[in-house]
C-alpha positions in Angstrom: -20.2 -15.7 20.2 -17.7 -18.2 19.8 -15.0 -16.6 17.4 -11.2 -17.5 16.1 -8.4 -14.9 15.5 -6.6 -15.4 12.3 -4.1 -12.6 10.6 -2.2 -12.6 7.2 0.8 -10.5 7.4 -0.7 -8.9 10.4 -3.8 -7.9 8.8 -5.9 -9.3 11.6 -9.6 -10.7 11.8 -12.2 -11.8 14.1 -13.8 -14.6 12.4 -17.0 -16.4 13.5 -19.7 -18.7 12.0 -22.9 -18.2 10.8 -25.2 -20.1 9.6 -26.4 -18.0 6.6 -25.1 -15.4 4.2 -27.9 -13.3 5.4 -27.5 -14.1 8.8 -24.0 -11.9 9.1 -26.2 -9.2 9.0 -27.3 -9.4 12.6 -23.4 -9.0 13.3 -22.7 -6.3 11.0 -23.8 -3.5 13.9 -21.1 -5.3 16.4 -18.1 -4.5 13.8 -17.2 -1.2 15.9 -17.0 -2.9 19.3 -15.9 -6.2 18.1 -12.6 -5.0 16.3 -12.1 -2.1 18.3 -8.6 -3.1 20.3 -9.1 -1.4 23.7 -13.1 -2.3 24.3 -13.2 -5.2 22.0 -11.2 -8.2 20.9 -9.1 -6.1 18.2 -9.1 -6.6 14.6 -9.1 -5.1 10.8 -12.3 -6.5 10.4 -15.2 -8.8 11.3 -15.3 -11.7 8.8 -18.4 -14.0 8.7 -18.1 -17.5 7.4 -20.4 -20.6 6.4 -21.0 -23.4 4.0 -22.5 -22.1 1.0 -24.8 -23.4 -2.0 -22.9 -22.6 -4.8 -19.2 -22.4 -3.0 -17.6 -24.5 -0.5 -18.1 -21.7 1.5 -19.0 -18.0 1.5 -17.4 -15.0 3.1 -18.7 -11.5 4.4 -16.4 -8.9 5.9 -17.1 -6.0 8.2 -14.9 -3.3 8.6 -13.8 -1.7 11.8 -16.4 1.5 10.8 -19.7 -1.1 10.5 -18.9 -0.7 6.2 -18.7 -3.9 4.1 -15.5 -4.0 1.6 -16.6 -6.3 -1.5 -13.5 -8.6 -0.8 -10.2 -8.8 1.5 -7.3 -10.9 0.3 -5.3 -11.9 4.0 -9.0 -12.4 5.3 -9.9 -15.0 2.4 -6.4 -16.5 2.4 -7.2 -17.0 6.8 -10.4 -18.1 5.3 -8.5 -21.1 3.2 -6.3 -22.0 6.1 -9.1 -22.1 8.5 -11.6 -24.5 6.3 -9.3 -26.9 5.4 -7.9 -27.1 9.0 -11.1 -27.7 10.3 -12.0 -30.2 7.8 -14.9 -28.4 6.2 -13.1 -29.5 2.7 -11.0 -32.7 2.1 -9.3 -31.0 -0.9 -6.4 -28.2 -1.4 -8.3 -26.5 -3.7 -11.3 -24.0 -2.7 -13.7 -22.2 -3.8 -15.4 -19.3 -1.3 -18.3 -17.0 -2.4 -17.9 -13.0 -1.7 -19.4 -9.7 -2.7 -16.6 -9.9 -5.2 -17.6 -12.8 -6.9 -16.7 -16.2 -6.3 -12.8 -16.6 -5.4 -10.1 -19.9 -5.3 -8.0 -20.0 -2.9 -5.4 -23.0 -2.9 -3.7 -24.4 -0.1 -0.6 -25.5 0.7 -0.1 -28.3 3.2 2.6 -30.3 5.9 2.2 -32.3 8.2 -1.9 -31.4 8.0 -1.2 -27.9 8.3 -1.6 -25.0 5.7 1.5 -23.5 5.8 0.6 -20.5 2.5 -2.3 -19.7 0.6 -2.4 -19.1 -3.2 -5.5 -17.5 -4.5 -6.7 -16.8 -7.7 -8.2 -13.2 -7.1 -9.6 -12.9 -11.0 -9.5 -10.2 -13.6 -8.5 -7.1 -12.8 -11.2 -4.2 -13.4 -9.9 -1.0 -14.8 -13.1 0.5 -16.4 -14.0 3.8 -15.1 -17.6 2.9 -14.3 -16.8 -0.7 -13.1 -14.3 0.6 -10.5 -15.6 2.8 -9.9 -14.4 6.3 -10.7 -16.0 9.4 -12.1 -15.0 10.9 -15.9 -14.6 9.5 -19.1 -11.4 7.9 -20.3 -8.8 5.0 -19.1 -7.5 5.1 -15.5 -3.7 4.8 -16.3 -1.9 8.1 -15.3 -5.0 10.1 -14.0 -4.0 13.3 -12.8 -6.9 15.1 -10.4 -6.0 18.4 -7.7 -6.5 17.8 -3.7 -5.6 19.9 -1.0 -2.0 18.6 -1.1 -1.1 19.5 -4.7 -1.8 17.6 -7.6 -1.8 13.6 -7.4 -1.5 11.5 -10.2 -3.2 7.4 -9.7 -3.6 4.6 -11.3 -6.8 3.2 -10.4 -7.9 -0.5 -10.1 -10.4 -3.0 -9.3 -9.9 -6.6 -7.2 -13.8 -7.0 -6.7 -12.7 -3.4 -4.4 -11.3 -0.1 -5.6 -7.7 1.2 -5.3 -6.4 3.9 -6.0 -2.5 3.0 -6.5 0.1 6.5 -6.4 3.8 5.5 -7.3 6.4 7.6 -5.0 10.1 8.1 -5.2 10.4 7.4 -1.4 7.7 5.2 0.4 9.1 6.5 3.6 8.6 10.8 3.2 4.9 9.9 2.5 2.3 10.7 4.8 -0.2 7.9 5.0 -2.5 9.1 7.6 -2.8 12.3 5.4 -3.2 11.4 2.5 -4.8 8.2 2.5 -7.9 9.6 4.1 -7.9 12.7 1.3 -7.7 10.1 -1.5 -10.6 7.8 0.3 -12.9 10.1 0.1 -12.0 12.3 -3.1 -15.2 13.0 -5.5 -14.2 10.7 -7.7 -14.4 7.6 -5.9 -17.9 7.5 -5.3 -17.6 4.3 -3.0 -14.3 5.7 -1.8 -11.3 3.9 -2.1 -8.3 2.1 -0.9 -5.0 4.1 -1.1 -1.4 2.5 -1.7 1.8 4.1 -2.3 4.0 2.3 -3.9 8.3 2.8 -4.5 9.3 0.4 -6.8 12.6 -0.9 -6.3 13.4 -3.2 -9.5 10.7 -4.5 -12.1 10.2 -7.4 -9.7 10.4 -5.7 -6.3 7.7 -3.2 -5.1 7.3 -1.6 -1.4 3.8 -0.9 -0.5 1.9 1.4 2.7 -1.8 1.4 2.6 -4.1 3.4 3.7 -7.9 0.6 3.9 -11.2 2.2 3.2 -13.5 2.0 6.2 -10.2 0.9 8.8 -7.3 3.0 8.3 -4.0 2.2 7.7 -3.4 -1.2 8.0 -0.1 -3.7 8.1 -0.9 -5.5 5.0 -3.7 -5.6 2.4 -3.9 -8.5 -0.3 -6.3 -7.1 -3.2 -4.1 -3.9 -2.3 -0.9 -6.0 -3.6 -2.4 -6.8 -6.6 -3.7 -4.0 -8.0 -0.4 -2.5 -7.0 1.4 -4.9 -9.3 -1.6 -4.4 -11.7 -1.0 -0.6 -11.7 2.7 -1.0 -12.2 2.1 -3.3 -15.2 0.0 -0.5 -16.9 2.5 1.9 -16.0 5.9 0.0 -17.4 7.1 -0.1 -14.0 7.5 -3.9 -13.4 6.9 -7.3 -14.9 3.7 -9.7 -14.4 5.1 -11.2 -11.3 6.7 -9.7 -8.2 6.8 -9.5 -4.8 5.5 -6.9 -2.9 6.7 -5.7 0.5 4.1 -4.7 2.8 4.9 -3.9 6.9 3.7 -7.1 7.7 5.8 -8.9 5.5 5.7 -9.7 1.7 3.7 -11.2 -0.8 4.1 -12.9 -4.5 1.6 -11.5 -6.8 1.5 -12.5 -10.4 -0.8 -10.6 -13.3 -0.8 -14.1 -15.5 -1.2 -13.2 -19.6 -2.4 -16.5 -20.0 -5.5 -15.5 -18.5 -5.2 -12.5 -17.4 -6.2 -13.2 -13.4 -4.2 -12.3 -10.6 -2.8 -14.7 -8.1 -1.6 -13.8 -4.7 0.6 -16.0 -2.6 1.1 -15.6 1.4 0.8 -16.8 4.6 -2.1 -17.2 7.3 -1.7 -17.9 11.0 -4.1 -18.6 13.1 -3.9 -16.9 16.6 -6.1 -17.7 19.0 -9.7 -18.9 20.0 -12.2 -17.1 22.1 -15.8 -16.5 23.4 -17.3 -13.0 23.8 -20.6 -11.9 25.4 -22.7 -9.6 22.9 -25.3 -8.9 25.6 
């Protein structure tokens, strides 16, 4: 399998070819091996890529457990970079086709290389049965018990569902306890992803994550929106901001004109390779 390595704030992928939406699934049982970073090549996920119908291209993702997320923002934003670079579009502006719906992403170029990625992510989702989320009722200020005391969220949908938990201190939380409780909690019933959010000023937010189906991981873009989403709701910051992830920051802006999200950040390419699946 010929593949590239691409990563967005360290969020890193395997990404490969195929030559149908339906023909990622003969891939989807190598997701394990193939992202697993002592027996494999190493990677957040397995993303599978081709020219599409509808799109310019469409995109499936694979997480490090064999699951399929609806929609990764770094991996769509590699996506961009790589497409362009490769000449599979002659234009800046995108269009790629996920379990999410159809998404934009917009690149920025010099010298004939992408050097950020702006996507237009959509609407947020913050209907209960949408996101979805058991109970009746909005999903600003929700307030449920779990073995470490009583958590309050803001949940919200990219396409994915996150449950966003504002903290006085990013740095006394425990990620790799939490994260996993919240994941799974009963009322997710397609779990979750998990960020923790201090914000710093109205325009300034520090995120950890904690990714549904790979654990915590350096950086996730639909993560950073719904973070800023969740602030909105919450009076905590204004429509645009950046957000500071571990792997480095990202500008996310909620537009009223509109009401999509845009997220803004970079994608480097790593390194191309061959593996063996026999």
């Amino acid at each position: 399998m010929d593949f590239v390595k691409m990563q967005g704030l360290g969020n890193d992928f395997v990404i490969t070819q195929v030559d149908s939406w339906d023909g990622a699934d003969v891939l989807q049982p190598w997701a394990e091996k193939l992202c697993d970073r002592r027996f494999g090549i190493g990677a957040d996920g397995l993303v599978c890529i081709g020219k599409d119908q509808d799109a310019d291209l469409f995109m499936r993702i694979f997480n490090p457990d064999g699951s399929e997320p609806e929609m990764c923002g770094n991996a769509i934003r590699c996506v961009g970079k790589y497409a362009f670079e490769r000449g599979w579009v002659g234009k800046t502006d995108l269009s790629v086709r996920t379990l999410a719906g159809t998404r934009y992403p917009r690149v920025k170029v010099a010298g004939g290389r992408v050097t950020s990625v702006t996507v237009d992510m959509g609407e947020p989702i913050l209907q209960r049965a949408r996101i979805p989320m058991a109970g009746n009722g909005g999903t600003v200020g929700v307030r449920t018990v779990t073995r470490f005391g009583d958590v309050e969220f803001t949940a919200v949908s990219m396409g994915n569902p996150h449950c966003v938990i504002f903290v006085p201190d990013i740095t006394a939380v425990p990620v790799e306890e939490w994260g996993p409780a919240m994941e799974n909690h009963e009322m997710f019933p397609a779990k979750t992803n998990v960020e923790f959010v201090e914000v710093n000023t109205r325009a300034d937010l520090t995120m950890r994550v904690w990714e549904r189906g790979a654990g915590v991981t350096l950086a996730c873009g639909t993560g950073a929106c719904a973070t800023l989403v969740a602030a909105v709701q919450n009076d905590l910051a204004d429509r645009s901001a950046v957000v500071h992830l571990l792997g480095g920051d990202l500008w996310i802006e909620w537009k009223a004109a509109d009401n999509h999200v845009y997220m803004t950040g970079p994608a480097v390419h790593v390194f191309n390779g061959q593996i063996d699946l026999g």
